[in-house]
VEXDREN-2710 file (C-alpha; in Angstrom, 1 decimal):
% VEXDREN-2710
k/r/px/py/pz
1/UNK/0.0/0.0/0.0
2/UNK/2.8/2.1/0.9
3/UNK/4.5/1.2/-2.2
4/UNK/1.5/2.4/-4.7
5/UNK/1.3/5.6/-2.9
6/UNK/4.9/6.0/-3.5
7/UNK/4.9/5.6/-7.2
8/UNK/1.7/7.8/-7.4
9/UNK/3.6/10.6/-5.9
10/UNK/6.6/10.1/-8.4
11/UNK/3.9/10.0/-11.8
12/UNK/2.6/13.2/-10.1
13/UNK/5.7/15.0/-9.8
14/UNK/6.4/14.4/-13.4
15/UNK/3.4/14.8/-15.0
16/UNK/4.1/18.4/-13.2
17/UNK/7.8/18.9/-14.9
18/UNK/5.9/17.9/-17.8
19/UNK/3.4/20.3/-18.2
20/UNK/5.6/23.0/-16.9
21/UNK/7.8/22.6/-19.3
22/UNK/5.3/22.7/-22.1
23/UNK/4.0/25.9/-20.9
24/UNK/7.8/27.3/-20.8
25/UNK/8.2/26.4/-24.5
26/UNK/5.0/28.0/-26.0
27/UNK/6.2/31.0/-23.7
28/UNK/9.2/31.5/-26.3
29/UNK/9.5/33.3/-29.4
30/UNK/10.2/31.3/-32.7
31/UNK/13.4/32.1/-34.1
32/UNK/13.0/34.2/-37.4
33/UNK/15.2/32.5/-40.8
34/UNK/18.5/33.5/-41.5
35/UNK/19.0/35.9/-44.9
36/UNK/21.7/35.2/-47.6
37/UNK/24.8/37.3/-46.5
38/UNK/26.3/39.0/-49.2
39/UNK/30.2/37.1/-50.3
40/UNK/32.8/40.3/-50.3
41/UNK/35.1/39.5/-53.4
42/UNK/37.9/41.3/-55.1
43/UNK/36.8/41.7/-58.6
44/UNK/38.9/43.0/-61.7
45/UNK/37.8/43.8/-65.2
46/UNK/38.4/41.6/-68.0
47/UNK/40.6/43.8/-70.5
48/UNK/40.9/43.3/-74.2
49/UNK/44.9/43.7/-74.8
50/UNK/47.5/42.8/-76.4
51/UNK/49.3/39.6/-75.1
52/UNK/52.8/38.6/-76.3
53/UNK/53.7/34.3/-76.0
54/UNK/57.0/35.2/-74.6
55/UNK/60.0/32.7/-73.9
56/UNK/62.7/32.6/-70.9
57/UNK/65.8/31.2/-70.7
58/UNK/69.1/32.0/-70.0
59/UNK/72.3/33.2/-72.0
60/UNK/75.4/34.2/-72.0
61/UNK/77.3/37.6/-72.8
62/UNK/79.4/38.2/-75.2
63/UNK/81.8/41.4/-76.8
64/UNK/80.5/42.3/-80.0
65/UNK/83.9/41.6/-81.7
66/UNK/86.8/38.8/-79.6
67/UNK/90.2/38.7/-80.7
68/UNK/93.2/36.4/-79.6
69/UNK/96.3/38.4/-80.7
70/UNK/99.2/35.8/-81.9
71/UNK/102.2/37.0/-84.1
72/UNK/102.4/35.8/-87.7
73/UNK/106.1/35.0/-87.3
74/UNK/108.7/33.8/-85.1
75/UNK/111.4/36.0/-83.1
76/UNK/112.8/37.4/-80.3
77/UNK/109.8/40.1/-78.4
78/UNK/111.8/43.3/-78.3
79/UNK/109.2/45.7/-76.8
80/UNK/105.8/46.0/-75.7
81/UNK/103.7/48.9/-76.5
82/UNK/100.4/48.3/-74.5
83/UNK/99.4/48.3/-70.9
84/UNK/97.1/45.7/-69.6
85/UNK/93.5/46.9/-69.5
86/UNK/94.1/49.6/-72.1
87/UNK/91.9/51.2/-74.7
88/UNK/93.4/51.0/-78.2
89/UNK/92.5/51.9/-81.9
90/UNK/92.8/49.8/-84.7
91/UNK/96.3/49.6/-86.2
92/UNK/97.9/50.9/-83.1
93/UNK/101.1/49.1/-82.6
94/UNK/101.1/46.4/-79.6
95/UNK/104.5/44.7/-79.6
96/UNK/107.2/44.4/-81.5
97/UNK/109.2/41.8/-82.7
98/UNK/113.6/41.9/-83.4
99/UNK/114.0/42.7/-87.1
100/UNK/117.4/43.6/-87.7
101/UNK/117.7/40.7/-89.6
102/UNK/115.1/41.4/-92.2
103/UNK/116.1/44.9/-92.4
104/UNK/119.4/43.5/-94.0
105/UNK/117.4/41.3/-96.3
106/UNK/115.7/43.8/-97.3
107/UNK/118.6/46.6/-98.1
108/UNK/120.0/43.6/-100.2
109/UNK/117.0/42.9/-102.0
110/UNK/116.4/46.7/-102.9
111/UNK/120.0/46.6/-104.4
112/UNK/119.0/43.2/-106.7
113/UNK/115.7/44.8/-107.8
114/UNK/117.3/48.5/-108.7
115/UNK/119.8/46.2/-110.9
116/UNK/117.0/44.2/-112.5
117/UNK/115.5/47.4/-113.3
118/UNK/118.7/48.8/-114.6
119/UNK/119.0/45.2/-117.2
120/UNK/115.6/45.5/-117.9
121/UNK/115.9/49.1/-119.0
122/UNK/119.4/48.4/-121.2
123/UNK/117.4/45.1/-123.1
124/UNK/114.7/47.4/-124.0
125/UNK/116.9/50.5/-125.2
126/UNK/118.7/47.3/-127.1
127/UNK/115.3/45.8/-128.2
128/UNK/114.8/49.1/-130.4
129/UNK/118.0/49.2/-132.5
130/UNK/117.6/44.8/-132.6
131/UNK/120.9/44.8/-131.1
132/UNK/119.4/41.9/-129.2
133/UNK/117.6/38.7/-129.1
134/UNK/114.2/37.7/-127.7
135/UNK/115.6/35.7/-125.0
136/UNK/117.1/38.2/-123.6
137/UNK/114.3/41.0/-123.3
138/UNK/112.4/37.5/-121.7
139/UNK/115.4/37.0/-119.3
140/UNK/115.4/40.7/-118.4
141/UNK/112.0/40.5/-117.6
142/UNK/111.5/37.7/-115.8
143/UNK/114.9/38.8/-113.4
144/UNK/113.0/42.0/-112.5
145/UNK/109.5/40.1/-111.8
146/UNK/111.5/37.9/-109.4
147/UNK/113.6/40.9/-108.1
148/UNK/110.5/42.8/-106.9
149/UNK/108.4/39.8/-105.8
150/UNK/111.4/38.7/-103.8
151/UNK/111.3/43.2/-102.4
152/UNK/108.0/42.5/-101.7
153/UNK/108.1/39.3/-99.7
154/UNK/110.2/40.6/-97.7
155/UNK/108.6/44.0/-96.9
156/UNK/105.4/42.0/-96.0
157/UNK/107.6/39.8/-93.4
158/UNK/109.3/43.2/-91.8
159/UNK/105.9/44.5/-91.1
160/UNK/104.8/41.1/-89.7
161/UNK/107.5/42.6/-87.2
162/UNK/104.6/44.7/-86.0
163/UNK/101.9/43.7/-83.7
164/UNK/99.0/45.6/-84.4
165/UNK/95.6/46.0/-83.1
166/UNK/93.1/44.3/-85.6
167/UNK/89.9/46.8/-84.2
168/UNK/89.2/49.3/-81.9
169/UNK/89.2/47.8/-77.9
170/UNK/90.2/46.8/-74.8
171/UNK/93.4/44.8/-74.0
172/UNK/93.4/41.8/-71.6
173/UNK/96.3/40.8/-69.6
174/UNK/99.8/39.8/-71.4
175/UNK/101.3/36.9/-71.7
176/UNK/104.5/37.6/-73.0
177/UNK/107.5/39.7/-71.7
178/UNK/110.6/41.5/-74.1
179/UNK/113.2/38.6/-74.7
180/UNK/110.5/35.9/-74.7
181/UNK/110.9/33.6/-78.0
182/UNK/107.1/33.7/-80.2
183/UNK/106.1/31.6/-82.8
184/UNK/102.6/31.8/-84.6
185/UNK/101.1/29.7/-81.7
186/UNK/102.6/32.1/-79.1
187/UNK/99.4/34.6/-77.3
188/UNK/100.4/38.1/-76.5
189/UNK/97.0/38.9/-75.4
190/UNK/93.5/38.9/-76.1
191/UNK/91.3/42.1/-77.7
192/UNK/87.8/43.1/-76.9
193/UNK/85.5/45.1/-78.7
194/UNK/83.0/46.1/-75.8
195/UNK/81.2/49.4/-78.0
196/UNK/78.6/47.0/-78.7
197/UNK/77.1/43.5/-76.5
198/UNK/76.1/40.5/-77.9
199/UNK/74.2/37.7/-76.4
200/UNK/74.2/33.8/-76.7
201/UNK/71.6/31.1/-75.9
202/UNK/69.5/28.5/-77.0
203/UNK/65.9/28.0/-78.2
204/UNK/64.5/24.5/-77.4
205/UNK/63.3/22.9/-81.0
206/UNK/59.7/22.9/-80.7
207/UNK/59.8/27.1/-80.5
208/UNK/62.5/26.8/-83.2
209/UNK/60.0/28.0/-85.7
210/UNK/58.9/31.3/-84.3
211/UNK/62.8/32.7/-84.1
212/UNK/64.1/34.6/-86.7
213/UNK/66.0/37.6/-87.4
214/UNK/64.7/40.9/-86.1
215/UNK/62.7/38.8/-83.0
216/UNK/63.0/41.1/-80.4
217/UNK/63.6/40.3/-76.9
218/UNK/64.4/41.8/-73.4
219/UNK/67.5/40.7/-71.3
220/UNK/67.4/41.0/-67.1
221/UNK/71.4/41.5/-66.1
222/UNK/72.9/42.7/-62.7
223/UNK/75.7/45.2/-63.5
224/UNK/78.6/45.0/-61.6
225/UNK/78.0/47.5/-58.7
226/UNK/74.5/47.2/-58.7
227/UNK/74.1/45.1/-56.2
228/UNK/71.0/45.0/-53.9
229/UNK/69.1/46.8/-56.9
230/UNK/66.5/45.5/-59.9
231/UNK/67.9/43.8/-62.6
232/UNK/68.3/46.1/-65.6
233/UNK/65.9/45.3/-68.7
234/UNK/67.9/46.1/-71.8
235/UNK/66.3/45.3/-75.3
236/UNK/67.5/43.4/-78.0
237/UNK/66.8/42.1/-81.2
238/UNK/67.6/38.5/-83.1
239/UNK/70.1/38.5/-85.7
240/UNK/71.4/35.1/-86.2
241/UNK/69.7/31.7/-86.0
242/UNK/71.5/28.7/-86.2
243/UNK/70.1/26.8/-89.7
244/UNK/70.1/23.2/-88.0
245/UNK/69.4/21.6/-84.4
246/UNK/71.5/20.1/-82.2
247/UNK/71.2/16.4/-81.5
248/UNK/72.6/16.3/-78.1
249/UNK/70.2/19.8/-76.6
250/UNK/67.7/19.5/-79.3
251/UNK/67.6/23.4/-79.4
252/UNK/69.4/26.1/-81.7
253/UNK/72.0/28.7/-81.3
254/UNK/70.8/31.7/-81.5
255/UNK/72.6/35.0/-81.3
256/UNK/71.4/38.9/-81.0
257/UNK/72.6/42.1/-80.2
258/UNK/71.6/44.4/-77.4
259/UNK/70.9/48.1/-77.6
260/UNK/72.6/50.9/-75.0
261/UNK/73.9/48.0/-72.6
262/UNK/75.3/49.3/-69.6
263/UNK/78.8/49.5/-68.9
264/UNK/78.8/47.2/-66.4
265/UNK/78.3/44.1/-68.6
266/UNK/81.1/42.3/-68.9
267/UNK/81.6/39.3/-72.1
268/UNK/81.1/36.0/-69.9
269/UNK/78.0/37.1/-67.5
270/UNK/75.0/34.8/-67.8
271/UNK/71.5/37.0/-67.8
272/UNK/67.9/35.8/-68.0
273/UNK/66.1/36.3/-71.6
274/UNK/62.5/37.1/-72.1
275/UNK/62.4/36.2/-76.0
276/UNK/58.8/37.6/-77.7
277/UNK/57.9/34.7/-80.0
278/UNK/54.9/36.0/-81.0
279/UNK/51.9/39.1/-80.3
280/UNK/48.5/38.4/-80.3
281/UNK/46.6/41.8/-80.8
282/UNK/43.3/42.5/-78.7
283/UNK/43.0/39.2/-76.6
284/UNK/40.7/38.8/-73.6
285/UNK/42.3/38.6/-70.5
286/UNK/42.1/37.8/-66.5
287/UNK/44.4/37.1/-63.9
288/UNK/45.3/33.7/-63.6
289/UNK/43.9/33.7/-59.9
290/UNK/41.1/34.8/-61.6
291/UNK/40.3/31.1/-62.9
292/UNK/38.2/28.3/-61.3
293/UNK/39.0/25.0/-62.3
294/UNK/36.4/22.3/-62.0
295/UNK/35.7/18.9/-63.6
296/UNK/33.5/20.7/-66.2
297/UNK/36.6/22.6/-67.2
298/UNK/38.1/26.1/-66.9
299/UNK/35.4/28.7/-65.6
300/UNK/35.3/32.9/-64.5
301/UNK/33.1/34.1/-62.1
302/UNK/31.3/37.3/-63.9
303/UNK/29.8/39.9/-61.6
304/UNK/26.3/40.4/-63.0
305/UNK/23.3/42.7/-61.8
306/UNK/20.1/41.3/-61.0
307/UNK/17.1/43.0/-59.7
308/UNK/19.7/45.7/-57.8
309/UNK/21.7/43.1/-56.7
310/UNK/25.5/42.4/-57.7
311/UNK/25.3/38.2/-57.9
312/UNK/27.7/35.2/-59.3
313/UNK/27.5/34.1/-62.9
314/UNK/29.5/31.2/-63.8
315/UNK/31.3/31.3/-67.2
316/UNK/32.6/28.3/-69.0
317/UNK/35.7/29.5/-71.2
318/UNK/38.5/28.3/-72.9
319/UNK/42.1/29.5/-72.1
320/UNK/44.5/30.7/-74.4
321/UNK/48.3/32.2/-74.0
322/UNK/49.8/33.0/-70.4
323/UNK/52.1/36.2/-69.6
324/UNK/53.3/37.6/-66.4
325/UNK/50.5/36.7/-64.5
326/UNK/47.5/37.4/-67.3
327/UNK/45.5/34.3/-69.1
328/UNK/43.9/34.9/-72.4
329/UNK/39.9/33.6/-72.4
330/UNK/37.5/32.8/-74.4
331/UNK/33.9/32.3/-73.7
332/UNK/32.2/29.2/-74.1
333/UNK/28.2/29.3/-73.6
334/UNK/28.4/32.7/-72.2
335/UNK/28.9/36.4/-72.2
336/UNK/32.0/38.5/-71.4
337/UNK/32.9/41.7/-72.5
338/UNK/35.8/43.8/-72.4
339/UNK/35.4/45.9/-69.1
340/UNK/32.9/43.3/-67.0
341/UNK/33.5/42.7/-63.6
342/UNK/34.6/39.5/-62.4
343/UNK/36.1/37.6/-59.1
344/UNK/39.5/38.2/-58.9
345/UNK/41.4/36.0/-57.1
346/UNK/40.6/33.0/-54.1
347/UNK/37.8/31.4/-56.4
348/UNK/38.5/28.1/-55.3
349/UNK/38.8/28.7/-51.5
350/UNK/35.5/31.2/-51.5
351/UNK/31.9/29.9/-51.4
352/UNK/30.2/31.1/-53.6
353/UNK/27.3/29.3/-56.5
354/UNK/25.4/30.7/-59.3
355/UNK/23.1/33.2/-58.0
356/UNK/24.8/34.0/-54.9
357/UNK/25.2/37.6/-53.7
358/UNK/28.3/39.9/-54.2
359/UNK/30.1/42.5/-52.1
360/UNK/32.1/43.7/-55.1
361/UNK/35.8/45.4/-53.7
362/UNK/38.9/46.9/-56.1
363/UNK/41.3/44.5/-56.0
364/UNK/44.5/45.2/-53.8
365/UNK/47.0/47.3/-55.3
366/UNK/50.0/44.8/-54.6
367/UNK/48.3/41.9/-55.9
368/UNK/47.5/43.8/-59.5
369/UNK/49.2/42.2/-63.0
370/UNK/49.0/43.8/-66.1
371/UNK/48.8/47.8/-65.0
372/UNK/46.9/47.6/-62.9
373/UNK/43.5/46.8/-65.1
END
């Protein structure tokens, strides 16, 4: 009996909690539904430009004219008439070579040739009275021909004596000292001509075809004494293309010449080479952090107006060149104009659906390509 009470007490209690709590729930206030929140995005404007397909590698420096100075005979070295480092002119002497020896050679050969001349002049005073043969006017010929080729072979060694500048440059160091023994192998020094740069590299085969004479291109070098500062961008243009490919590289050697190079270039230096291969006039273009890839293929996010609203358009487009930072596009199953609005950058990382509202914002400053469109 006690039990039952017991247990009627408890379903009492409960069914009190119960209906209290009821009561406490209809008290509150239903919560009202959430509205869309607009998305804030950076947004840019898709610019008609033109877009260069550009190509970078790396080449080397060279003077526009390289010369290895070596005399053309042997001897004793019995001055030197440069200082290392030193601008010189063309023809301007450089060393000289002991030529007493010659000298002698040649005084005797001026005497041989004076008397040819002399014989040659008697057979022909002879040759008018026939007071001699034909042999002899022959034999008085032929002795002065070999009297003044003989004067002349041996004026063209004496000078040989001479080391002389072949252009207008800069020496390198010497090699040789006064009393050193040269022979045609022998170096004295090496001659730059540094009024004008060239540059060397190599274009991979399959761009082979869009490199020709007159391609222009742009060369990033560090100067000697610039350091801590840009690269300098110095242009150039194409003037030699190698007419076969190499089997071991599979590229081509290609050569150019660079306009109002600094001073600081020096023949040797390796600098990086933006070469233009080709300019397509009046392209569409985006940031590449402008593009969504998805498993439908490459899309833009187009900022659209809608009933006052700024909201997300997907467009499907198809993606053409690439440079620094801009990707040419063209629309597929959609609309975009030169100067529409469209997500800039973070596509993949935002949320965001057809439809969905926009907080358009300029782009950052520092995270601009192309100008700044």
């Amino acid at each position: 009996m006690q039990n039952s009470s017991r247990h009627a007490f408890l379903l009492g209690c409960l069914l009190i909690l119960g209906l209290a709590a009821g009561c406490g729930k209809k008290n509150q206030t239903a919560p009202a539904p959430a509205t869309a929140q607009k998305q804030p995005v950076e947004v840019v404007n898709v610019v008609r430009r033109d877009l260069a397909e550009s190509l970078n590698i790396v080449g080397s420096l060279a003077a526009n004219e390289s010369a290895t100075i070596r005399p053309e005979i042997s001897g004793l070295v019995r001055a030197i008439a440069f200082d290392e480092g030193q601008q010189v002119k063309r023809g301007q002497l450089l060393a000289k070579i002991e030529d007493a020896e010659l000298h002698a050679q040649v005084t005797q050969s001026e005497a041989r040739f004076e008397l040819a001349q002399l014989n040659l002049q008697r057979a022909e005073n002879l040759q008018q009275t026939h007071a001699n043969t034909k042999a002899d006017m022959d034999r008085a010929h032929s002795e002065f021909a070999t009297a003044q080729a003989d004067l002349e072979l041996l004026r063209v060694r004496l000078d040989r004596t001479e080391i002389k500048a072949p252009f207008d440059g800069i020496v390198g160091a010497r090699s040789l000292s006064p009393g050193d023994y040269v022979n045609p192998q022998s170096v004295v020094t090496v001659i730059d001509d540094l009024s004008r740069m060239k540059i060397e590299f190599q274009v991979p085969e399959r761009f082979f075809a869009k490199v020709a004479p007159g391609t222009k291109f742009i060369v990033s070098a560090r100067s000697s004494g610039n350091t801590g500062r840009p690269d300098q961008q110095i242009a150039g243009e194409v003037y030699f293309v190698s007419s076969s490919i190499d089997r071991a590289t599979r590229s081509s050697q290609v050569k150019g010449y660079l306009t109002a190079a600094p001073a600081g270039l020096k023949p040797g230096m390796f600098a990086n080479i933006e070469l233009v291969l080709s300019i397509k006039p009046g392209a569409l273009t985006v940031p590449e952090g402008a593009i969504l890839t998805t498993p439908r293929g490459a899309q833009v996010i187009a900022v659209r107006d809608e009933k006052g609203e700024k909201v997300a358009d997907f467009v499907s487009v198809k993606l053409g060149l690439r440079s620094k930072g801009l990707v040419e596009i063209e629309p597929v199953g959609g609309r975009l104009d030169d100067q529409q609005s469209v997500v800039a950058s973070g596509v993949g990382a935002l949320i965001l659906f057809p439809g969905a509202r926009l907080e358009p914002r300029p782009q950052k400053e520092q995270f601009r390509v192309g100008g700044g469109d």
